[in-house]
N, C-alpha and C positions, 0 to 999 in steps of 0.2 A: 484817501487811500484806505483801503478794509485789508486788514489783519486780520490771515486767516490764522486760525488756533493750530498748532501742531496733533496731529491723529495722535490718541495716547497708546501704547505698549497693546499688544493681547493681553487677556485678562491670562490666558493658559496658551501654550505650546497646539501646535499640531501633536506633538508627539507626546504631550501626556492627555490631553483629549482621546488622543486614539487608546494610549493604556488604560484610562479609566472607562471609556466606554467598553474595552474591551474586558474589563476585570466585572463591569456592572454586570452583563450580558453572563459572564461564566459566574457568578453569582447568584443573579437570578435562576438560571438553570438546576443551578445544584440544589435552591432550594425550593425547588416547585417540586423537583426527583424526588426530593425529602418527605416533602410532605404528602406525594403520592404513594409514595411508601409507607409510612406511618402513619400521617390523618395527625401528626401531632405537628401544631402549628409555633410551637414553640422552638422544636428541636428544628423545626427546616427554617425560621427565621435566624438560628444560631449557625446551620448549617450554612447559610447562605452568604451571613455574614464572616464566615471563616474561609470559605472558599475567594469571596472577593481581597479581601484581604490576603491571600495567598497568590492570588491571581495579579495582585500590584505590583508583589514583590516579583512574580516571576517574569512577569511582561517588562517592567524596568528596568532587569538584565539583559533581556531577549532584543526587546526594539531598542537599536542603536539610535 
């Protein structure tokens, strides 16, 4: 008789895959805007990374 191994858990949810992909996406956005705008590659990787991070928090209230 072969014992099959039990399937282990998702590593993540459908619904925080979809928030972070969705928070990556409005991230990268904001910061390519940035740096189209200023040519300063500093301020649009800060920028971008403020935005995602804001985008986590707001999509994690939003998506039920």
């Amino acid at each position: 008789m072969s014992k099959t191994s039990p399937t282990p858990p998702p590593l993540l949810s459908v619904r925080a895959a979809v928030v972070l992909l969705l928070a990556l996406v409005c991230g990268t956005t904001v910061g390519t805007l940035t740096y189209f705008a200023g040519g300063n590659v500093a301020a649009a990787i800060l920028a971008g990374l403020t935005a995602t991070g804001g985008a986590i928090m707001f999509l994690h209230k939003v998506i039920a």
